[in-house]
C-alpha positions in Angstrom: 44.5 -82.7 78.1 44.6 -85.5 75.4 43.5 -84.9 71.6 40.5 -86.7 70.3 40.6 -86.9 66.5 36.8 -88.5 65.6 36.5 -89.9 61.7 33.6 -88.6 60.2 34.5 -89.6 56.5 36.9 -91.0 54.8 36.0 -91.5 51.3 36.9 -88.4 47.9 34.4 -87.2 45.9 32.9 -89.6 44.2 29.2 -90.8 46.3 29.0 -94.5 47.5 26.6 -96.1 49.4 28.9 -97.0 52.3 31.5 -94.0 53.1 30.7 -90.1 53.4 33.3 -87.5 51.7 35.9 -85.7 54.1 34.9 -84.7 57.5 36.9 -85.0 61.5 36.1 -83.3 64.7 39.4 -82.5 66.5 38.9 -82.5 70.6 42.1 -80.8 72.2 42.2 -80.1 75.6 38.0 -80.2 75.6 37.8 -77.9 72.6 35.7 -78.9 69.3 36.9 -77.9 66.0 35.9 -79.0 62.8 37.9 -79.9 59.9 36.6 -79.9 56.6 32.8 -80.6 56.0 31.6 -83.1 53.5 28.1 -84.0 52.5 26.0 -84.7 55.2 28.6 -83.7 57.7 25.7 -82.8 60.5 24.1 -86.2 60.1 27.7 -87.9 60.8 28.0 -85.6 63.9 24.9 -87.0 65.4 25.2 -90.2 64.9 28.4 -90.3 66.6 27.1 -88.1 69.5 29.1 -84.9 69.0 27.1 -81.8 69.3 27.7 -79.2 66.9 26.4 -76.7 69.2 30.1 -77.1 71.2 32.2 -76.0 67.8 34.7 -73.3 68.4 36.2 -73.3 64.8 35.8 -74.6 61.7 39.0 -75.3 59.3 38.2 -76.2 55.7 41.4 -77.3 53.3 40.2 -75.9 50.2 36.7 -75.3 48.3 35.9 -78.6 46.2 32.4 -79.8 47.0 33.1 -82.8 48.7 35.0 -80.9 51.6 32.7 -78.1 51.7 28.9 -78.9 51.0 27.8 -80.2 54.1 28.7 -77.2 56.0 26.2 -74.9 55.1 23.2 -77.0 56.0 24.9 -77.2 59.3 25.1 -73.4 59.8 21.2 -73.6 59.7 20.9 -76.1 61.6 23.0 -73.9 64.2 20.5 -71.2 64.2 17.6 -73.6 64.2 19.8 -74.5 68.1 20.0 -71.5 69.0 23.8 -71.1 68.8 24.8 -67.1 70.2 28.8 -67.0 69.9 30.1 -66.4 66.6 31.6 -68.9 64.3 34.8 -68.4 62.9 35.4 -70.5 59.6 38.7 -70.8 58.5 38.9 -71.3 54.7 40.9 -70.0 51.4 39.7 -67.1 49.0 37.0 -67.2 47.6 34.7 -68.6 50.4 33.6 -65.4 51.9 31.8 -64.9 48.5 29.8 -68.4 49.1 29.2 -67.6 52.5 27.7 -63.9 51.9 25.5 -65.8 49.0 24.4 -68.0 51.1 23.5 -66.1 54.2 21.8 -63.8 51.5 19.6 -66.3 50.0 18.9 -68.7 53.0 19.9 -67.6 56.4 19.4 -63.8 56.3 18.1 -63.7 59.8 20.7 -66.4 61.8 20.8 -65.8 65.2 24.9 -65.8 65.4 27.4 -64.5 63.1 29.4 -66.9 60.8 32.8 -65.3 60.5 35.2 -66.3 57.6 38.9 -65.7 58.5 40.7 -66.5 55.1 44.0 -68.6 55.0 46.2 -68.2 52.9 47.5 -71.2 51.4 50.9 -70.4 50.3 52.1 -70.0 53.9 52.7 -71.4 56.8 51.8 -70.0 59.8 50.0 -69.9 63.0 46.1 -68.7 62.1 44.2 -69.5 65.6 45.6 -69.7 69.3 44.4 -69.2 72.8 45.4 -69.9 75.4 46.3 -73.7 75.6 46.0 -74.2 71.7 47.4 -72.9 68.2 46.9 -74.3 65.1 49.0 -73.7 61.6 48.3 -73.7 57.6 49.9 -76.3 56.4 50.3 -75.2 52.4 49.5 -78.5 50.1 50.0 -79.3 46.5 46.7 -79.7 44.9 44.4 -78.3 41.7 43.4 -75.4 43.9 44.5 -73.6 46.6 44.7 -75.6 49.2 46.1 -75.8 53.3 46.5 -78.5 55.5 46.6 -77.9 59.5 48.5 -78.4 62.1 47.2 -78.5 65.6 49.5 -78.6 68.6 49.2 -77.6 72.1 50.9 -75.6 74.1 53.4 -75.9 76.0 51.8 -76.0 80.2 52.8 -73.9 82.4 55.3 -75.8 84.8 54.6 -77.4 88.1 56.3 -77.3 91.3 57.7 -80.3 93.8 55.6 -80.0 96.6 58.2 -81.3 98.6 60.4 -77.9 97.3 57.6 -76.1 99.0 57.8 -77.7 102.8 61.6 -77.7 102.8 62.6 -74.1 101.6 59.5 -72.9 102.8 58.7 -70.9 99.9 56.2 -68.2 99.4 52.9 -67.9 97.3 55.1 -65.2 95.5 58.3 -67.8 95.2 56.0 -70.9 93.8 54.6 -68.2 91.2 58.3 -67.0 89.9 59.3 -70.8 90.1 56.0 -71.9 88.0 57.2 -68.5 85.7 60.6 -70.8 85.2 62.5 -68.5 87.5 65.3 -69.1 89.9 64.4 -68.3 93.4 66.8 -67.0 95.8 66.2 -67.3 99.2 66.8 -65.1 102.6 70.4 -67.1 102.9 71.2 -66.2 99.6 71.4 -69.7 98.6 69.8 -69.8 95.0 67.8 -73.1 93.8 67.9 -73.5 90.1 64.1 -73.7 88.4 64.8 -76.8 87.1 65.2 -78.6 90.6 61.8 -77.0 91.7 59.7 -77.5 88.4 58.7 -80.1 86.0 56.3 -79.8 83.0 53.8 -81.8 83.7 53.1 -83.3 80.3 54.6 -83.4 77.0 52.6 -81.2 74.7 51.0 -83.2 71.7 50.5 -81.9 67.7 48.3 -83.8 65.2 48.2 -82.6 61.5 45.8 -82.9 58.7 46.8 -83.3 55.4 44.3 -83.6 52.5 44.5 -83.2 49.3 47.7 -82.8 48.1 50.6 -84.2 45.9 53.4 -85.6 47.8 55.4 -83.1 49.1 59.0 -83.3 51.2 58.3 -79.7 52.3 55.1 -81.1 54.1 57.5 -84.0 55.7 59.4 -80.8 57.6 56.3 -78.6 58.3 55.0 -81.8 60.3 57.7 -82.9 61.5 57.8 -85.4 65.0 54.0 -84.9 65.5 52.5 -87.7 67.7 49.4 -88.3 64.4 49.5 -87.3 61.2 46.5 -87.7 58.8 47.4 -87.9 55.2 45.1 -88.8 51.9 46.0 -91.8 50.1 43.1 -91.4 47.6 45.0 -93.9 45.2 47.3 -97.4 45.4 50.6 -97.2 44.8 50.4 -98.6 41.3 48.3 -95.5 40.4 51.4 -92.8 41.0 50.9 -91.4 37.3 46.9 -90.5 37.6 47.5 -89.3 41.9 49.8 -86.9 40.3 47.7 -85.7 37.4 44.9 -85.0 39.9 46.9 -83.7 42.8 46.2 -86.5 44.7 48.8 -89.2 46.9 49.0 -92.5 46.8 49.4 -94.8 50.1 53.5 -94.8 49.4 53.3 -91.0 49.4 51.7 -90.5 52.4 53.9 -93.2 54.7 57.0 -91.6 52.6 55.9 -88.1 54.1 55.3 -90.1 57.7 58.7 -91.7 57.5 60.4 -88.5 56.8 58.6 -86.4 59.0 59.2 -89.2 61.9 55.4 -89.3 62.5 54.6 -91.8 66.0 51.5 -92.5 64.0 50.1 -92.2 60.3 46.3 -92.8 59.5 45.4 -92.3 55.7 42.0 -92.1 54.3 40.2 -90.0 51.3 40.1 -93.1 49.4 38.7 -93.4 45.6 35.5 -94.8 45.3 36.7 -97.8 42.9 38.3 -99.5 46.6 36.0 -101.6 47.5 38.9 -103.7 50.2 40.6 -101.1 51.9 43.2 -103.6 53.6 45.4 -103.8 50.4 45.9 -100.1 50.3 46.8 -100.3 54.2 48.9 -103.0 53.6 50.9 -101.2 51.4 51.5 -98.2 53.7 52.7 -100.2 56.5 55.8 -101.7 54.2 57.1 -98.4 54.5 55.6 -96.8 57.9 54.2 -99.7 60.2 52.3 -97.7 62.4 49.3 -97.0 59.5 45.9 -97.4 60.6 42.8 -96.4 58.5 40.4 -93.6 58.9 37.5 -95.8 59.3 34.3 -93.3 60.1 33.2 -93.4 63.3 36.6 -94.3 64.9 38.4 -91.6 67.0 41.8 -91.6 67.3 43.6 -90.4 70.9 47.1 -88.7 71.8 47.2 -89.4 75.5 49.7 -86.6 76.4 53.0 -88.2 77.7 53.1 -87.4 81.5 56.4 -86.4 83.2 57.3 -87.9 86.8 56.9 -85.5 89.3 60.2 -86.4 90.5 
């Protein structure tokens, strides 16, 4: 039940020769979602052994090229597969109108159904759930609409102490009230309190993705406590005056936004194409939040859920 966050790319929107634009697969609880889809976004998949064919959602931040262009080859490619179950896309206004343009022009006759579910970008609020996973809009501060997301899972349903079972010699319909977070009382009348039956068997995890966006202290409380935050740091910290003319952060505003939000751990990545050493810019995130890593592409990045003692 962990969350696997896989680094597709890492770089803005400027083309080099050794980083692709902004891309991640997010595994939680052994369901794939992708978030955002750069040039060449299918290739990256592949060579990092992640089957598009397992997607259950896609999530893009907002409708600049290099977070958006690589997912319509990909949507052939899907039909080329033979994919059946509809895929929802999860994007701001207007992105319906390049999806119906390009399922006019190119794939008229696509053997599943893309389905765009629009986000709007000025609120936040749950836009996906079943039943072990919701994830959130996260609104940013960039040149166009924009949202961030927030995934989390849910909270499990509770366990019970099998010893509980063999001394009170409960019932299959007392261990299902107890796992419902009931009291159970018993043929004496005693009553045993749920929380001396039950524990939660792990602490439900949250990762949030944050890109592109100003610095924002409302984005600090949305996120706040989430086990891994990823947040752009396109520019150095010297460069505060152009990252907020573009609506872009700089590695000081994206460990601010982990400090504040009290983030366990901060990766930053969407870095401008004139960094050639990234450790600099990761040096300067980890003067203010030590637990910075970079999004290098093809790392993936794991919450191991905390486990509770069954007691």
């Amino acid at each position: 039940m962990s969350i696997a966050v896989t680094i597709l790319g890492n770089a803005s929107a400027k083309p080099t020769a050794h980083a692709h634009p902004s891309a991640q697969t997010v595994n939680i609880n052994e369901q794939l979602f992708l978030v955002d889809a750069g040039e060449g976004v299918q290739r990256q998949m592949f060579r990092y052994g992640i089957s598009p064919l397992k997607l259950r959602a896609v999530f893009i931040s907002h409708l600049h090229g290099d977070h958006v262009f690589g997912l319509f080859p990909l949507l052939s490619t899907l039909g080329l597969y033979g994919r059946r179950t509809p895929l929802r896309i999860y994007a701001p206004r207007p992105f319906g109108d390049m999806l119906e343009a390009h399922l006019r022009l190119f794939d008229r006759d696509l053997p599943y159904t893309p389905e765009w579910v629009e986000v709007d970008t000025t609120k936040n609020r749950m836009i996906f759930e079943n039943d072990t996973v919701e994830v959130w809009s996260l609104p940013l501060r960039h040149r166009v609409p924009t949202s961030g997301y927030l995934f989390r899972q849910k909270r499990p349903r509770l366990n019970i102490r099998k010893f509980c079972i063999e001394r009170y010699g409960l019932s299959i319909a007392q261990i299902a009230a107890a796992k419902r977070g009931e009291d159970i009382v018993l043929d004496s009348g005693e009553t045993l309190r749920n929380a001396d039956l039950t524990y939660l068997p792990y602490q439900p995890a949250a990762y949030a993705y944050c890109s592109d966006t100003n610095y924002s202290a409302r984005l600090a409380g949305m996120v706040e406590g989430v086990d891994l935050l990823y947040h752009e740091a396109t520019y150095a910290a010297d460069s505060r005056r152009i990252a907020k003319e573009r609506g872009h952060s700089t590695t000081a505003d994206a460990a601010t936004v982990a400090a504040k939000a009290s983030a366990k751990r901060l990766i930053i990545g969407h870095f401008s194409s004139r960094y050639k050493d990234l450790q600099p810019l990761l040096e300067e995130a980890r003067a203010i939040f030590p637990a910075t890593d970079i999004a290098r592409e093809g790392e993936t990045f794991t919450i191991e859920p905390e486990r509770h003692d069954k007691g």
